[in-house]
C-alpha positions in Angstrom: -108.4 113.3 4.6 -110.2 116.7 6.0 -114.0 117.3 4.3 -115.0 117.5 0.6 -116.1 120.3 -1.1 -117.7 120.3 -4.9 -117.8 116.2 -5.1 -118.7 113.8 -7.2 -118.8 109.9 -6.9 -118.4 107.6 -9.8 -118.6 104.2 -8.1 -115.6 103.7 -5.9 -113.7 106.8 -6.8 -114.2 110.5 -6.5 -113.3 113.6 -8.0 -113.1 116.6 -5.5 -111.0 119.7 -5.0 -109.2 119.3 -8.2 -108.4 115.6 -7.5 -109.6 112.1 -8.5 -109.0 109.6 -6.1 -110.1 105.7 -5.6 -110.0 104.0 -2.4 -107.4 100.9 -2.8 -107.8 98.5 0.2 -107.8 100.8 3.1 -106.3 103.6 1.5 -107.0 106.1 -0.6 -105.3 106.5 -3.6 -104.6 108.6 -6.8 -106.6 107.7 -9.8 -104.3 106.9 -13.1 -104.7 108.9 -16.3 -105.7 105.1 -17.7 -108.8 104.5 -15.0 -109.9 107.9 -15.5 -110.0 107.2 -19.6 -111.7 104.1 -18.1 -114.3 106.2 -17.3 -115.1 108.1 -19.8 -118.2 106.5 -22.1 -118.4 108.9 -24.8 -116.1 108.6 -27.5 -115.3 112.1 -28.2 -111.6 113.4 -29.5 -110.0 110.1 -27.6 -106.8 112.4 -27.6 -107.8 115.3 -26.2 -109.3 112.7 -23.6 -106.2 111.0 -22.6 -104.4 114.7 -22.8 -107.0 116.1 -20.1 -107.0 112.2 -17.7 -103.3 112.7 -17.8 -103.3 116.2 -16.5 -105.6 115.7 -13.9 -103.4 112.7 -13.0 -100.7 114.7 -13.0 -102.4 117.6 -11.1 -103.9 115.4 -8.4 -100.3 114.2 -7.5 -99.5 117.9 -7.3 -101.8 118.6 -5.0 -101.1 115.7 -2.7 -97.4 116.5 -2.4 -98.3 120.7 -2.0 -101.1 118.9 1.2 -97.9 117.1 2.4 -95.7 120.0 2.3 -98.2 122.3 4.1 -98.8 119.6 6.7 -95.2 119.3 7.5 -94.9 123.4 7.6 -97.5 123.3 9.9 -96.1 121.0 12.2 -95.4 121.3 16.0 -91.7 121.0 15.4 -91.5 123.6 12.9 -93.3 126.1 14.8 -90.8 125.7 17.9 -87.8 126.2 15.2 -89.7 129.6 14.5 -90.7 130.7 18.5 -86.9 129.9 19.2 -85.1 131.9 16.6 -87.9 134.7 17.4 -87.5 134.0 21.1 -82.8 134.5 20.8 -83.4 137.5 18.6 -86.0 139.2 21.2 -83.6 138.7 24.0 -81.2 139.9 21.9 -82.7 142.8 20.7 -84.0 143.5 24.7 -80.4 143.7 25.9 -79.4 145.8 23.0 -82.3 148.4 24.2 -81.5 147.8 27.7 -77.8 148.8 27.3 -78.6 151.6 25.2 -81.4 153.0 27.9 -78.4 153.2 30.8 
């Protein structure tokens, strides 16, 4: 995982950029809407609770699939697909203007 910004650390997990994560073995994992309702030590409106831990659950595996997504977009092999259709549609285009310069 690339740096934190805006973190905090609750014993072995962590809530940062919009996510809360644990560490299970050595991974890092997504933090259920039940440990994050773990965590909370004030018994407030317990369903507005467990209707806020479920959407950061819910939000957090959002956000890792959208990371995914963006790291395979960003990948070697997709840029190559892009520089080769650019590349066949500039040599196209450059014969088109060469034949219509004679």
């Amino acid at each position: 995982m690339s740096s934190f910004s805006r973190k905090n650390v609750y014993g072995g997990e962590v809530f940062s950029n919009g996510m809360a994560l644990k560490r299970v073995g050595e991974q890092i994992g997504r933090l259920s809407a039940q440990d994050i309702l773990s965590k909370v030590t004030t018994p407030i409106n317990t369903i507005e609770i467990k209707g806020l831990a479920e959407a950061i659950t819910k939000q957090t595996e959002i956000i890792g699939e959208l990371r995914e997504e963006l790291r395979a977009a960003n990948s070697f092999l997709s840029k190559l697909k892009d520089y080769v259709i650019g590349g066949i549609i500039g040599a196209i285009l450059g014969a088109i203007a060469t034949i219509l310069m004679r």
